[in-house]
C-alpha positions in Angstrom: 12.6 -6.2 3.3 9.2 -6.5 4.2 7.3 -8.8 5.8 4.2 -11.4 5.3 2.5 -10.0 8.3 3.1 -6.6 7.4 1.8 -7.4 4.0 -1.6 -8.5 5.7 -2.1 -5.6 8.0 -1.8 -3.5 5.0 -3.8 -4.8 3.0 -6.5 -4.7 6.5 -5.8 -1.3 6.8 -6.8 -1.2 3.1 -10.0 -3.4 3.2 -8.5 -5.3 0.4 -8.4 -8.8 0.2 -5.8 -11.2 -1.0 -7.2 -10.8 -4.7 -7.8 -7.4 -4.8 -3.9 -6.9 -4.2 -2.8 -10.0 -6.4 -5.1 -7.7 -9.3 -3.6 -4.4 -8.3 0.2 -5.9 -8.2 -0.6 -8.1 -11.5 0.5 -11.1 -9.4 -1.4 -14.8 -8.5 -3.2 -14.6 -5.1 -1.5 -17.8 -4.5 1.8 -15.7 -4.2 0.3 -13.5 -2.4 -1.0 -16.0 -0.1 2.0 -17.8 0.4 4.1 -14.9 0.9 1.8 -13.9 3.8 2.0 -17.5 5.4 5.8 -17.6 4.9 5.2 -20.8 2.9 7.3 -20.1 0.2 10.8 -18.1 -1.1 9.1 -15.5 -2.8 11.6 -13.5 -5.4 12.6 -9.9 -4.6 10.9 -8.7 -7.4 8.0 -9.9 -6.6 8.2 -8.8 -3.3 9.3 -5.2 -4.2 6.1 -5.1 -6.6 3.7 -5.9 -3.6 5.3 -3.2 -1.6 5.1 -0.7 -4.0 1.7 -1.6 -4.9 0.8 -1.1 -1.4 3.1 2.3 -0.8 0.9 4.0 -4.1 -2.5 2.6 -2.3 -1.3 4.9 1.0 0.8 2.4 2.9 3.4 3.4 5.0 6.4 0.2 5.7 8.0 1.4 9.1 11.3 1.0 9.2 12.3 0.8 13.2 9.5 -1.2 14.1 7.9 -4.2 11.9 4.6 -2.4 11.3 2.1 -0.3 8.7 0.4 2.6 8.7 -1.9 4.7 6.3 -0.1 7.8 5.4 -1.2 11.4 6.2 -2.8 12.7 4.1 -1.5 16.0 3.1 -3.2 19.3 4.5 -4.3 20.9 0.9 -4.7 25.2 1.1 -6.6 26.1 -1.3 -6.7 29.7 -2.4 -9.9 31.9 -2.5 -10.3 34.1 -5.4 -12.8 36.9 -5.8 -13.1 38.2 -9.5 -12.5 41.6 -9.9 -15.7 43.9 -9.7 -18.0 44.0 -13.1 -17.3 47.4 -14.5 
């Protein structure tokens, strides 16, 4: 399960604010607020939603230690073609 805190510092690491991710996880800010103060029980759902929100966004939950992290990106190859000579 994830945390309040993490849920901050991911959303930091995104420069989004509380609305942007309430919008992007179709939840109220207030939920989102609350769950980030610890004010409040918030479902499982709700809180799976946030995560996975975050996770498509480029978050990374570790597991061993309560933290976040922006994912790698991926190294991309891309292939160079050369037509074939004009005849």
């Amino acid at each position: 399960m994830i945390t309040g805190e993490q849920v901050r510092s991911a959303r930091k690491l995104l420069g989004w604010s509380q609305m942007t991710l309430a919008l992007e996880a179709r939840v109220e800010q207030s939920t989102v607020t609350k769950f980030e103060r610890s004010e409040s029980r918030t479902s499982v759902l709700t809180v799976s939603t946030i995560k996975r929100t975050l996770e498509s966004a480029g978050i990374e939950f570790l597991e061993y230690e309560p933290g976040v992290r922006l994912k790698a990106k991926p190294t991309v190859i891309r292939a160079t073609w050369d037509p074939p000579p004009k005849r």
